[in-house]
Structure formats: C-alpha cells, structure tokens
ZAMARGU-4260 file (C-alpha; in steps of 0.2 Angstrom, whole numbers, plus 5000, padded with zeros to 4 digits):
<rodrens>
0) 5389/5937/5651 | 5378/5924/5656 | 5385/5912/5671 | 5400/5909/5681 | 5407/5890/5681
5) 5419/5886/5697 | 5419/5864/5694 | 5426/5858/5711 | 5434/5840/5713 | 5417/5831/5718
10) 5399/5835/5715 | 5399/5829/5735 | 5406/5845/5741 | 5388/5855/5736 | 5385/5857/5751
15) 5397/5873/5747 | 5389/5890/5745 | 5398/5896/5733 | 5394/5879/5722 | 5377/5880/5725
20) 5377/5895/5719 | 5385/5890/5703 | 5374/5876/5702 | 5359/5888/5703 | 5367/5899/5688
25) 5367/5883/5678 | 5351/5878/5679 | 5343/5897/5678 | 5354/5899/5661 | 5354/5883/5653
30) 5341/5874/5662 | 5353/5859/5666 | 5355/5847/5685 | 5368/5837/5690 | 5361/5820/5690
35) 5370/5804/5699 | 5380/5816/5710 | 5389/5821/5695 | 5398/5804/5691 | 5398/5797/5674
40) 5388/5780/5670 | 5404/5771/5665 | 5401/5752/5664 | 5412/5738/5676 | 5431/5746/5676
45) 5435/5727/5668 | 5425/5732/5653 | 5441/5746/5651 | 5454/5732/5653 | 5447/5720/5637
50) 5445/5727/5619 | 5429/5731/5612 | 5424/5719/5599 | 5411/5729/5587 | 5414/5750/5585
55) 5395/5754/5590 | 5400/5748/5607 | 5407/5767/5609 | 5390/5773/5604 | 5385/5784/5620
60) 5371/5795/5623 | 5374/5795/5642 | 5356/5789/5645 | 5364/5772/5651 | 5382/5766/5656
65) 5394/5767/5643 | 5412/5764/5639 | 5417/5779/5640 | 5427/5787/5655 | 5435/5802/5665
70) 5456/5802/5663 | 5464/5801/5679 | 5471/5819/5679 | 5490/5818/5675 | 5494/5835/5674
75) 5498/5837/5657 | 5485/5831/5645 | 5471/5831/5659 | 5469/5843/5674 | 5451/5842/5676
80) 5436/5830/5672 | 5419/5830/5665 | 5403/5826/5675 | 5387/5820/5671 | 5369/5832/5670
85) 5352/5831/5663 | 5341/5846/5655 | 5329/5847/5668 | 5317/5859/5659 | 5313/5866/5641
90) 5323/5881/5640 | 5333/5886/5625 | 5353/5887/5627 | 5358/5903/5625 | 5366/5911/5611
95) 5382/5913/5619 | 5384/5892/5621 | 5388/5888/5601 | 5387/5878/5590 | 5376/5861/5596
100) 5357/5864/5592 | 5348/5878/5606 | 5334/5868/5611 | 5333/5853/5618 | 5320/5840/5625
105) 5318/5839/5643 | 5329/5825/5651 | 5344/5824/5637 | 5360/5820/5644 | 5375/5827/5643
110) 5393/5828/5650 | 5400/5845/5656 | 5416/5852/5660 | 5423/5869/5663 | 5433/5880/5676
115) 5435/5900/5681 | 5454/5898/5683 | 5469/5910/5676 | 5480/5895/5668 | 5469/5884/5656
120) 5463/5868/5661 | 5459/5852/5651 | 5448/5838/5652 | 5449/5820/5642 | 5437/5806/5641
125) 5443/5791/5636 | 5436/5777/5627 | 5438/5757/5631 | 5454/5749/5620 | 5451/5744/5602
130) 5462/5731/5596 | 5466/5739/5579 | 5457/5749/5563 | 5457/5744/5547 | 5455/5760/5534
135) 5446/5775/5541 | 5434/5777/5555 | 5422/5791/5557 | 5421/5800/5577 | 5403/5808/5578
140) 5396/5819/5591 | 5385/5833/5597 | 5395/5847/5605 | 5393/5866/5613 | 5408/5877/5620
145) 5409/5893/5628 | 5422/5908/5631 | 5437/5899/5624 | 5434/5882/5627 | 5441/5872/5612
150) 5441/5853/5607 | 5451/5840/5601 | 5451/5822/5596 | 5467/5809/5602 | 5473/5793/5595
155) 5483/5785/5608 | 5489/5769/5614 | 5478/5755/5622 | 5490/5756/5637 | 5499/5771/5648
160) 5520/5772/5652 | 5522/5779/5666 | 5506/5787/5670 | 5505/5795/5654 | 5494/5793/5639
165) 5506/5791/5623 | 5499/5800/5607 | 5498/5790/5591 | 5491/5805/5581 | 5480/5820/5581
170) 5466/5818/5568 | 5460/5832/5561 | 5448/5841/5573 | 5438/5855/5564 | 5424/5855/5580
175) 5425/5874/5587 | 5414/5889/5591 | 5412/5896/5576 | 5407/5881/5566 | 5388/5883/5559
180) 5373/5882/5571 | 5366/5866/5576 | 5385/5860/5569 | 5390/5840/5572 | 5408/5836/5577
185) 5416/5824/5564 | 5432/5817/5564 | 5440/5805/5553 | 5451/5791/5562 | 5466/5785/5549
190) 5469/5766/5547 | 5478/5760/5566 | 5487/5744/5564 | 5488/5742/5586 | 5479/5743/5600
195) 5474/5760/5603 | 5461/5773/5612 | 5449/5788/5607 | 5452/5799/5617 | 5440/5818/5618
200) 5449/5831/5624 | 5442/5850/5631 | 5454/5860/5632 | 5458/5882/5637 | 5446/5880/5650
205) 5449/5897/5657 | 5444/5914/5662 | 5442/5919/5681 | 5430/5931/5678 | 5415/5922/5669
210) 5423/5906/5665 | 5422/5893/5651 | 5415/5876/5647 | 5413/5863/5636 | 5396/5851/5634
215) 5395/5833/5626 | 5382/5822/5621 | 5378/5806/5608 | 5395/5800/5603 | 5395/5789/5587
220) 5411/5779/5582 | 5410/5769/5565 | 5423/5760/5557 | 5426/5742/5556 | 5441/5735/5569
225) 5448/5720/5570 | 5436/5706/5577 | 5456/5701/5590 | 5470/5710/5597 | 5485/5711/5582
230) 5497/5698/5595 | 5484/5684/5589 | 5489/5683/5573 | 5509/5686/5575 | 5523/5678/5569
235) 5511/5667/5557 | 5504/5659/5572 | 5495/5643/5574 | 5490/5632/5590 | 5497/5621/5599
240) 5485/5604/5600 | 5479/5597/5616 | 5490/5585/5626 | 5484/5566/5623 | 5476/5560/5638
245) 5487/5545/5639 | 5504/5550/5631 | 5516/5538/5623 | 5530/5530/5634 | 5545/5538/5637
250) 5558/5527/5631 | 5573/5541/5634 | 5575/5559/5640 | 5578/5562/5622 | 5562/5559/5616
255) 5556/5576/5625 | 5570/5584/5612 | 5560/5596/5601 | 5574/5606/5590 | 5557/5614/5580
260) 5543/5616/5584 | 5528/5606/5580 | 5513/5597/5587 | 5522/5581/5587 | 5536/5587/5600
265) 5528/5582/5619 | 5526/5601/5625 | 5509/5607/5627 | 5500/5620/5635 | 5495/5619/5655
270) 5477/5614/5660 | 5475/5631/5667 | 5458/5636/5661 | 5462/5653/5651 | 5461/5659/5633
275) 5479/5664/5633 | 5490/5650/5626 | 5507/5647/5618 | 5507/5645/5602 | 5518/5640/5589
280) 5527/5654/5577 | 5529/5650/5557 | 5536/5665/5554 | 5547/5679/5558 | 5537/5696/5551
285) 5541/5711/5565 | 5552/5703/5575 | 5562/5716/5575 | 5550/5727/5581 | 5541/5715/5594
290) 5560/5712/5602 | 5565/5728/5610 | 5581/5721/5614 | 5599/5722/5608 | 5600/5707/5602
295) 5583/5707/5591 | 5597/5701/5575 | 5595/5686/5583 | 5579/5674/5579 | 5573/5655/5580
300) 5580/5645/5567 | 5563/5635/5559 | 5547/5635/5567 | 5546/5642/5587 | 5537/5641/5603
305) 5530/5657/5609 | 5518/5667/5619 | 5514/5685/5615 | 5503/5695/5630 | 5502/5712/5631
310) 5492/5723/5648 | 5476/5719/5641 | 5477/5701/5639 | 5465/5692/5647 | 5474/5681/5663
315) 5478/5668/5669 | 5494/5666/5656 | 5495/5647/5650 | 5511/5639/5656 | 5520/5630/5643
320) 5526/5612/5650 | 5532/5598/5645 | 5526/5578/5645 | 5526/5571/5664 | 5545/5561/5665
325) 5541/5545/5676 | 5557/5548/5685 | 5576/5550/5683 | 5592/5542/5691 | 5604/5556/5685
330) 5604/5575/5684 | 5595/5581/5673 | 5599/5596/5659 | 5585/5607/5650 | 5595/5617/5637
335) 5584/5628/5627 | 5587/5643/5614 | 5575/5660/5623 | 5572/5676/5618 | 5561/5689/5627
340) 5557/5706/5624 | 5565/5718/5636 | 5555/5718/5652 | 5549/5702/5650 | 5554/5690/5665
345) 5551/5670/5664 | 5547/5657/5678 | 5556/5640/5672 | 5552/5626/5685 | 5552/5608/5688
350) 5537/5604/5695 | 5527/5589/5702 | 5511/5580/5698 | 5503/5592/5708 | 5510/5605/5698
355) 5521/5612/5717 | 5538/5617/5711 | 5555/5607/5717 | 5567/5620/5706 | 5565/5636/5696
360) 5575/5647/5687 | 5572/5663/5684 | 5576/5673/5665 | 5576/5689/5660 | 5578/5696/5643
365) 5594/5701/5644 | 5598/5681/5645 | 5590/5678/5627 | 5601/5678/5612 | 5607/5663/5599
370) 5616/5654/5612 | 5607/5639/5622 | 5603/5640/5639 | 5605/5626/5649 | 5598/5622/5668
375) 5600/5607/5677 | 5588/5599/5689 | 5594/5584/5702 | 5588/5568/5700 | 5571/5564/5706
380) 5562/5547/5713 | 5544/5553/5705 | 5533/5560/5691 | 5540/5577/5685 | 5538/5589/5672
385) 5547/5607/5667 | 5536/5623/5664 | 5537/5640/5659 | 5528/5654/5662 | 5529/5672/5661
390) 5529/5680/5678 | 5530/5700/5674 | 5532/5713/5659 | 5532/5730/5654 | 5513/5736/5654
395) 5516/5746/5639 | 5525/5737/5626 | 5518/5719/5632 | 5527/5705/5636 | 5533/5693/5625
400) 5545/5676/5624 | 5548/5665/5612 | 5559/5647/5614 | 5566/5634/5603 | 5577/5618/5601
405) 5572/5612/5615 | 5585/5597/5620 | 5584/5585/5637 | 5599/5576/5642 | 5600/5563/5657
410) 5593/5546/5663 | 5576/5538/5666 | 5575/5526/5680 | 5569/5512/5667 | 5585/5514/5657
415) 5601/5507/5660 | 5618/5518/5664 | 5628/5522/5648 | 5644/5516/5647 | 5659/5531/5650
420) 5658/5539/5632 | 5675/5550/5626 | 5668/5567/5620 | 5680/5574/5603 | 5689/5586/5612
425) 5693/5603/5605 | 5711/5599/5601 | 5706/5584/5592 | 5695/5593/5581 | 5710/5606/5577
430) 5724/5592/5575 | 5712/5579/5563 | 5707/5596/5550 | 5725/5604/5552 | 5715/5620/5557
435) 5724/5637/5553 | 5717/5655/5553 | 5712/5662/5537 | 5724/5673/5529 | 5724/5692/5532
440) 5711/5700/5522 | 5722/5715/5512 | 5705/5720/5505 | 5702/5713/5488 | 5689/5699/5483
445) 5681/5689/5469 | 5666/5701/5465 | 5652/5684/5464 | 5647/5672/5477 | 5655/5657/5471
450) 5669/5650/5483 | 5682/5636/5480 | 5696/5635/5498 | 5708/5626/5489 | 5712/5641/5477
455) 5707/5658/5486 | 5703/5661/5505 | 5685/5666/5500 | 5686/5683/5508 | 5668/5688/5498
460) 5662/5679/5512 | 5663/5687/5530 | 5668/5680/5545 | 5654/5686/5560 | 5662/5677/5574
465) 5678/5674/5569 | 5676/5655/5570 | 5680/5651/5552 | 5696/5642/5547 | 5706/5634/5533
470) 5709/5617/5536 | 5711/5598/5525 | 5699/5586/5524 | 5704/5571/5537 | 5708/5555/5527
475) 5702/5540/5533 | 5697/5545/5551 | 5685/5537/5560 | 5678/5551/5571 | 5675/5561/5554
480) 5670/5549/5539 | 5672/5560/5526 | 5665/5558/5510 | 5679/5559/5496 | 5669/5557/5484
485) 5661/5573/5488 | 5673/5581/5500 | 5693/5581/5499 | 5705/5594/5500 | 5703/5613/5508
490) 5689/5616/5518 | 5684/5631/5524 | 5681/5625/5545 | 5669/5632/5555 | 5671/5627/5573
495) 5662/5627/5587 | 5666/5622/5606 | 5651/5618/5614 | 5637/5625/5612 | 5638/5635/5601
500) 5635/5646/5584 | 5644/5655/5568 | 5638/5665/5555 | 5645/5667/5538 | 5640/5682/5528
505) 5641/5687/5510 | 5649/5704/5505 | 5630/5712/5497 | 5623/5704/5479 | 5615/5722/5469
510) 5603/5710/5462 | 5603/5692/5454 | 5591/5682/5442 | 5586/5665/5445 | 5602/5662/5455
515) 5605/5644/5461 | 5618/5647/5478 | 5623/5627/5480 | 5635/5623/5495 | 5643/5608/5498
520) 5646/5603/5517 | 5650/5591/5528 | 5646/5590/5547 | 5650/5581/5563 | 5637/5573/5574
525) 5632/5587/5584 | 5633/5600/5570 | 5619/5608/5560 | 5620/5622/5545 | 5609/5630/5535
530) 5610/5644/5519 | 5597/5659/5519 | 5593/5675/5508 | 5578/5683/5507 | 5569/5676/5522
535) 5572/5660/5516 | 5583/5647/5521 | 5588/5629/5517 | 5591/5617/5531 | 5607/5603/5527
540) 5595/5588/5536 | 5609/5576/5533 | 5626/5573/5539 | 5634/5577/5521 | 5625/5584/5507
545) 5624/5598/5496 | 5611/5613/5500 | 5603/5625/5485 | 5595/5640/5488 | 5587/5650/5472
550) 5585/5668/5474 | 5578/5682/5463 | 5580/5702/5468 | 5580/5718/5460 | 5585/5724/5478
555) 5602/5723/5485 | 5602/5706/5497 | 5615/5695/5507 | 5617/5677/5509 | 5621/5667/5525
560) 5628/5651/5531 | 5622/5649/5547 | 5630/5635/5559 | 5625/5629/5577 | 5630/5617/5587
565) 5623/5605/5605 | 5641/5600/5607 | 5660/5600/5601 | 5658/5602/5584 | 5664/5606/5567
570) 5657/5611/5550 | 5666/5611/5531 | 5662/5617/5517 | 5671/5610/5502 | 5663/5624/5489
575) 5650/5635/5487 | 5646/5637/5466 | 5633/5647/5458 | 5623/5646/5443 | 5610/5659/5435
580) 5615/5677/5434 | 5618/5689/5447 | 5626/5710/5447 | 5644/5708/5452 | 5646/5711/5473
585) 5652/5730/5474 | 5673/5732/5479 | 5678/5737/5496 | 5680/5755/5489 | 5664/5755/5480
590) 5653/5751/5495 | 5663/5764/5507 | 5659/5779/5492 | 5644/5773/5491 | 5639/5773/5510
595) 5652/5789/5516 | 5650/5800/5501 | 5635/5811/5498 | 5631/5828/5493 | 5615/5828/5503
600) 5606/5834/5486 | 5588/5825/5486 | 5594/5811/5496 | 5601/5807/5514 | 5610/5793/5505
605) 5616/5779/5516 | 5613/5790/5531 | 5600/5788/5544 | 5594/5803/5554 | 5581/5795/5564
610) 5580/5802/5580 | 5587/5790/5594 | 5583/5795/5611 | 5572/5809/5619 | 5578/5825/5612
615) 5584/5821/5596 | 5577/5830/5581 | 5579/5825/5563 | 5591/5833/5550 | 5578/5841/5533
620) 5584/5842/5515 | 5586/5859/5507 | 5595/5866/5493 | 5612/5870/5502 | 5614/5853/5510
625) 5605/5845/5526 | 5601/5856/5540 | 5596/5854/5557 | 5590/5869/5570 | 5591/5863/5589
630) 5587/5870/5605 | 5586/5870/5622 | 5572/5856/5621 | 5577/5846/5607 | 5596/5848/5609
635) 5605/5833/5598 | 5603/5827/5579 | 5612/5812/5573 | 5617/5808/5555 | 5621/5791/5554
640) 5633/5780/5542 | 5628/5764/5535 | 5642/5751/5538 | 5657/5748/5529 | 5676/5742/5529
645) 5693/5749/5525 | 5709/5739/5526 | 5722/5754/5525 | 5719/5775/5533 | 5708/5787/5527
650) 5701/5805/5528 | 5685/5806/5531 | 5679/5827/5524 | 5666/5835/5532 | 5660/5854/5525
655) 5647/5859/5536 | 5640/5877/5544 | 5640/5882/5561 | 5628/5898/5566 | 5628/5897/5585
660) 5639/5901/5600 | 5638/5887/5610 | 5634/5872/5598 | 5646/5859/5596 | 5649/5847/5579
665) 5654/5828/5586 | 5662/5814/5576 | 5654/5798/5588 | 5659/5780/5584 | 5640/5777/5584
670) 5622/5784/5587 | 5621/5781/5603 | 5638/5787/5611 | 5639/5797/5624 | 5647/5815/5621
675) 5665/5810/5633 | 5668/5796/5619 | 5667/5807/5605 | 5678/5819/5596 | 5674/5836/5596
680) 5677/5844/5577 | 5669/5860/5580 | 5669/5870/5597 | 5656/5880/5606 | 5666/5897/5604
685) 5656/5905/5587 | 5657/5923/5586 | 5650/5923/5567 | 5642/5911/5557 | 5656/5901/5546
690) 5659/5886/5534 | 5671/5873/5539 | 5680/5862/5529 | 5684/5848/5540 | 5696/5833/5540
695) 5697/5817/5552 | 5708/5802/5549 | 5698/5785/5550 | 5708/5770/5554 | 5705/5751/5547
700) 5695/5745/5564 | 5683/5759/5560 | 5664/5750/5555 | 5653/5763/5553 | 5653/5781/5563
705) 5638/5796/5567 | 5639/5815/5565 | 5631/5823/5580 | 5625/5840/5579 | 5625/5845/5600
710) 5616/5861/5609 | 5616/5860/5626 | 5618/5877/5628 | 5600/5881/5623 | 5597/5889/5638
715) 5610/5901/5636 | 5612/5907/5619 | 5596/5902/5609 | 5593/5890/5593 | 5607/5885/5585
720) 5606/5878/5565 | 5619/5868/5558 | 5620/5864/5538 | 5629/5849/5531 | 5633/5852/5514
725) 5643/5837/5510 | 5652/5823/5516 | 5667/5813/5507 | 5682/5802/5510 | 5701/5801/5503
730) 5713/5790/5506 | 5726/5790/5522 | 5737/5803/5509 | 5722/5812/5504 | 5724/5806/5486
735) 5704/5807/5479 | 5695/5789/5481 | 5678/5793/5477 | 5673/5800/5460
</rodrens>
C-alpha cells in the first residue's frame, strides 16, 4: 500500500485537510502537483460544437489546450472527472502504478482520476466531433492504472439524447494492468460512416481503504476522416446558384411555379451570411433512413429542394425564398409538396422588402406526406416574397426538410382579372368516361405485367388508393380530346379530385432480362404520370404518349405507375405491353407460402425479427427452430410477416415451445401492437415445459401479422425461453396449401 486517493468535486476545495493531506500523499509517492487548479486545458467550448477537420487535431499531450474534455457526469457512463497535474520532481512511479514507463522527466503532464468509494466510479473524456471515418483509425496513448482501475475506449455519437451519450461500438480495448512494462494503449477504431466521438473511459474506481486511479498522457489519433460532415453530400446534392441581381420580370404568378427543382426556377437562398444553404437533391439514397417519419414511403418525384442540418451545423440556417412579387390584387396561394423528418419544425412566411414578416405558417413533420400543402396569403399593395426556414429540431437525429412542386396561383397587379373560368367537376369527369369500380378481385391474375382493359380487369396490377376504375374512352369531347388513334375503347381510370395522388403497383417480377414495360396513357390538363422500377422512373412530359421503362434484375422488383395531380383530374391508360423476358409473377398462393411458411431451418425466411422498441430482443437460429430467452429487462421479441394477400379463410399453424410460467405467446396484427389488440394463443399458467400445436383462423382483410414472444412477469418467475419450430398455413378447411 502506497497512497490514499479521496478526488473531491473541485481542486478549489483544498483548502480541506483531509485533501491536502491526499495531495501531499501524491506528490510524496509519485511526485505529481496539480497544476491550473486542477482544470483541464480544453480549448474555446465552440471548438466542441464544429468537427475537426484533420485526426492529428486530437493529438494531446496536455502541455497546451486541446480538444479533449471532462463528460458532464450523467450517472451512468460518468460519475467522476479527471484533472490535470504535472511531475513536479524526478522520482520513479512506483511499481504498484503499471504499466506506463516508471520514470519520467520533470514537468510531463498528465490527467488523473481516481476515488476511495465502495461503489465503482467512472470517469470519461471526450473528444471534439469527427464528421465520419473512412477504414480504420488507430487510438494511441500512454497510460498507468492502479488497485482495479480499468479502461476502455467508446465510439459514440457526435450529439447526446437526452443527456446521455449513445454507444456506436466498443473497439477492442486490450489497455490493462497486466499489460508489459512501459506498455502503449492501442486501439483500432472501425470504418464510422456518421458523426461520432472518441470517448476514454476509466472505469472500477474503487476501494475505500487505499483507493484506485487511473493516469493519462499523449493521446495520438490517426486515421483519415472525412475532409465535411456526411449531410454535405446527401441525396446527391448540388448547390443552388446565386440570385441574379436584377431578376427577369414577372409576367404571372405562375412563373414562380417550380414543379422540379433546378437553378432555373426563381427560389434562391437568403442573403444571410452563413455556410448553411439549401440545396438542391438529385437523388433519393437513405431517404428512408434520414426520414424518421411514418410516411418515409413517400418521396419527391424528380429533382427536390432540401436543407439537411444537424446540432453541429454551423448557424445562422439559410432561408430558402422565393423572387420579390412586385405586388398582387387577389389572394394569393403557395401550394407546395413538404416532408420533414420527425422533430423538424418549419417557419413559412410572407415577408417584406425588409425581410419583416405579414403571415407565416408554421409546419411540422407530421404535416409532410405526398399530398400538396397549400397556404394562402391576402393580397398585398407592395414588394413581397415567401420564405422558409427551419425554426427547431431534434438535437440528436438532426433536422431535415425537403420541398418540391412548388405552384403560385393568383394575380399580379400588372395583369388583368381572368375572366370566370368553369373548373371540370367531379361528376363530369365520372359521366364523360362512364366510370365504374373494377371488378371484385376473386384472387387469380395473368402471371406477367402486360395489361390490356378491354379484355381482363388487370388485377396483376394493384390498386394502393383505391382510385382506379374501368371506364371508355370519351368520343368526340371537347373537355377530353382523345387521341383515337392511340386511345379508344377501356381504360383503366385513375381519378383524382383535387389535389391529389394514386399509386398503381405490380404484383412482384422474380426477375426479367432486358424488359421493355411500355404504357400507353392519356391525361387531362392538370394530370401528370409517370412508371418507375428500380430507382428509376420515366416521366409522361406530354399530354398523350407512350412511356418505356427497361429494367434488368436478378432480384425480385415491382413496377409503379404513379399519378398526381394540381387539380380535378383524371388519368387512362389504354395498355400496358411488354417486351424482352421476365420470370412469371408468383400466384396469390405462392407468394403467401412463400412469405407464412418456414421451417426456420437456416433461414428466418420472410420473417423480420428486428427489435422495434426498447426492450425487444431478437429470435437466434438453432437446430430445433428459432428461439428466443427473455427477461425482466428485455421482455418482448417479435417475428414479423412479410406482406401478402388472401381472398378466401385460412389457418394459419404455429408449433412452438413454451418453458416458463408466466410468458405469454401473442398473434398481433403488426409489430408494433399493443398487447390489449392482440390475441393471446398461449397463456401465462406453465406448470412444465410443453410443445404446442397451434391453429388461428386468418381472414381475407388480413395483410401481414407478428408473433410476439411476451415476459412481463420477469420479475416474478425468471427467464422465459420460447422456441418456434415452425410456422405454416392451410386453407379455411384445413386442406394442405403449401407443399
């Protein structure tokens, strides 16, 4: 035994005896002095807030100010700090205080931390953020623990929730007491594709008689990190240009119109002096992932507007605004498509020369989606213009909005009224095409993509919105000049009221060769269609026209015709042919075996077990089936079904083991039911463990369903495993279906 360590909250307490005393201790044993009252040379705390820009900026032997700081203690990952000393004299480190070098020259730095307390204590410093890794880094630095002190190195994100640090990983951290004299802590950081932090932890500080501690010096970080922070380059970005400084006149409102985006549409960025603009997206590349939102299926159509920002962003944000409008004699409306990810909140505004705002709106993510926006402004006698600007987000997943077809509607005082325009009415859109609903779909198809109305109700083809209907091609109409030359007979009719959208969606392709999709269509003046498959779509520029997509795959795919409209509108498509090869589109019954059935031998099949919310633990492949052990803490697992459709009853079968009293097997309509809307197939009450062979009856509404393994009697009665050997389905009179 060589020292006692008792580390109080501030060095500015030593005017305490008992510190002093322990001060004393370590400067008579290892011949170290707090220096700068204990405080770390951190630099400015706004060199914490942007990313470093080179890794030797983390380079730190505490001679100088580095970026390198104390965690504010959070009571889980932290409880203490570290604090900052000099060797004041020549004196070798004790043999007790392993494995960093023994002697040292007068006046090396170091950081410290330690504590005499029963319950273990930790301490983390924390480096500035580092916008992403590519390969491996290598972590380097001179280190000495005593009496159970032990270390660690942590990859977490740039930014805190709640308070917290969040753990990316745990690299490998082979730094500990019995490591060889004069031993070098390395540690190898894997590739990091987001922001993130290095974080150094000490932990098992401990032992009330004699105490413990760890000591730090000469960190090293090499590794080469991306020269901007990953949002830079989302979405395919490129900039937007710089306003002209005398824009062309403004004949109409509609010339503000901007249905995709591009530098020739009159919407720039602000003046604001900042580095953080909108830009304009070419792509759609982890949108799903950037769009924490429910209706993240959804996306821009064409090229986008968008502004990505996360808590690290350097501010002021741009505002996004529009050409100055002299001045209008009529209301004017802004209709607009907008998503956000979840937290995001968005400031629209009309604003003055002076940039004051007359009227603003005020949109949150839940407001985003494929359908149009639209806000109206009172006329006004003077220069205007319409802005938006992101006003707040969440600080840890970062802020982003993106916006598109952008559409002005209303009067310039230099223009003259309009006469009163008729506007096609809904009913005369249904009368003119004779619409009527598709036929009922009794669950067979043509097994290939190709689609003529006038002979089959094209049922390979899904209806999303149920707004596609059979209808005849009006003859001699002046409100819809069809074609016949191209167009006559059945349609298929998708309408839309308003503003609006529809989706039609092929059954899936297993795979095609050089497949040429060609659609013939027709649309009215406010309509607009396009075909898509593979991240790739067609756009139908005119009002009548044939569209051809090629696609090759070796991997399952779907095609879709997507329609939108600004107003009362209606789309037909006369046929859809195909030519090139493709694998024939699977039967109703194929795709449900193919997506219910599984012997969980090597495979999850078309099951997902990925955990959902907080508490949820994934199922494991074994040799009986897939199996699941839950307790107290991690109480719930979820197997879930891909999608599929059934047009008359059927049994779903379930054989599965249940080991524990108190665990519960649920049949839930999806992932993320809540228990009270499930069914309950097996109970709590388990005496012994048992094998079930289970049985539930699913009807034609049914789309898709999750088997939820449930423990919330953890507490009680201990782990509870659960084994799923096998999962089929029979029909309604439980004749076999899937062989």
């Amino acid at each position: 035994m060589f020292l006692l360590l008792l580390f109080i909250p501030a060095l500015a307490q030593a005017c305490h005896h008992q510190f002093q005393k322990e001060l004393r201790y370590l400067e008579l044993y290892l011949g170290i002095q707090p220096e700068n009252e204990g405080q770390l040379p951190v630099k400015h705390a706004s060199r914490f807030q942007q990313y470093i820009t080179a890794s030797q900026e983390l380079d730190c032997k505490f001679d100088g100010e580095c970026l390198w700081s104390n965690l504010e203690n959070d009571g889980v990952l932290d409880s203490s700090d570290f604090w900052y000393f000099h060797k004041s004299d020549k004196k070798r480190f004790p043999t007790q205080l392993q494995p960093g070098k023994r002697k040292l020259p007068k006046g090396t730095h170091f950081i410290v931390t330690g504590n005499t307390t029963v319950q273990p204590q930790s301490a983390i410093i924390l480096s500035a953020p580092i916008p992403c890794q590519k390969g491996e880094g290598r972590l380097a630095f001179n280190y000495w623990l005593y009496n159970f002190a032990q270390l660690q190195v942590l990859v977490v994100k740039a930014a805190k929730r709640r308070g917290h640090l969040q753990i990316i990983g745990k690299p490998e951290t082979d730094c500990h007491y019995y490591r060889p004299k004069d031993d070098v802590c390395h540690v190898t950081i894997p590739h990091i594709d987001e922001p993130f932090r290095i974080a150094i932890r000490a932990f098992s500080l401990k032992d009330h008689v004699v105490g413990s501690m760890a000591l730090l010096n000469d960190i090293s970080y090499n590794a080469v990190i991306c020269e901007k922070s990953p949002l830079s380059n989302l979405f395919e970005a490129i900039p937007i240009g710089e306003r002209a400084a005398q824009p062309s006149r403004m004949y109409t409102l509609s010339d503000m119109n901007c249905v995709e985006a591009s530098n020739t549409c009159r919407w720039r960025n602000g003046k604001d002096r900042t580095n953080t603009k909108w830009k304009i997206g070419r792509g759609i590349e982890r949108w799903n992932e950037e769009m924490i939102v429910s209706y993240r299926s959804s996306r821009p159509i064409g090229h986008f507007f968008f502004l990505a920002v996360d808590s690290l962003t350097a501010k002021p944000f741009a505002r996004f605004e529009s050409d100055m409008i002299p001045c209008t004699q009529k209301a004017t409306t802004l209709s607009f498509q907008y998503w956000a990810k979840t937290g995001t909140q968005v400031e629209v505004c009309s604003i003055d020369e002076r940039g004051v705002p007359l009227s603003c709106a005020y949109l949150t993510d839940e407001d985003g989606g494929d359908k149009p926006i639209e806000i109206v402004v009172d006329p006004y006698g003077k220069p205007f213009r319409f802005s938006f600007e992101i006003i707040t987000f969440d600080q840890f997943s970062g802020g982003l909005v993106a916006i598109n077809n952008i559409q002005l509607k209303g009067v310039l005082c230099s223009e003259k009224l309009p006469p009163v325009s008729t506007t096609i009415s809904p009913n005369t859109i249904a009368d003119s095409f004779a619409l009527t609903p598709r036929p009922i779909f009794e669950g067979s198809y043509p097994l290939q993509l190709g689609c003529d109305w006038t002979s089959d109700p094209c049922f390979q083809w899904v209806d999303e919105d149920g707004k596609l209907f059979v209808g005849k091609a009006p003859e001699d109409s002046e409100e819809f000049p069809f074609p016949e030359e191209l167009i006559n007979g059945n349609v298929g009719a998708i309408f839309l009221n308003g503003a609006d959208t529809a989706i039609l969606r092929s059954r899936e392709v297993p795979c095609a060769w050089d497949l040429e999709i060609t659609l013939t269509y027709w649309r009215s003046e406010h309509g607009f269609i396009r075909v898509c498959a593979l991240d790739q779509c067609v756009d139908g520029g005119k009002t009548e026209g044939k569209i051809s997509l090629l696609v090759s795959s070796m991997r399952p795919f779907e095609v879709t015709i997507e329609a939108r409209s600004r107003g009362n509108a209606i789309v037909a498509i006369d046929s859809i042919l195909t030519e090139g090869e493709a694998c024939p589109i699977k039967t109703l019954e194929q795709t449900l075996c193919d997506n219910v059935k599984c012997d969980f031998k090597g495979t999850f099949c078309g099951y997902s077990t990925n955990p959902v919310s907080t508490g949820d633990l994934p199922l494991q492949l074994v040799t009986k089936g897939a199996t699941v052990t839950i307790d107290e803490k991690h109480n719930r697992a979820v197997l879930a079904s891909s999608s599929f459709e059934i047009v008359q009853p059927a049994l779903l079968l379930l054989k599965v083991t249940q080991e524990t009293f108190g665990s519960r097997l649920l049949l839930c309509p999806d992932a993320k039911s809540e228990p009270d809307a499930c069914t309950e197939l097996l109970g709590p009450i388990v005496l012994s463990p048992q094998t079930r062979e289970l049985s539930f009856p699913l009807d034609p509404s049914t789309r898709r369903f999750a088997i939820v393994f449930l423990h919330d009697k953890g507490a009680q009665f201990g782990e509870a495993t659960f084994t799923l050997h096998s999962v089929d389905v029979k029909t309604g009179d439980n004749y076999q279906l899937c062989f």
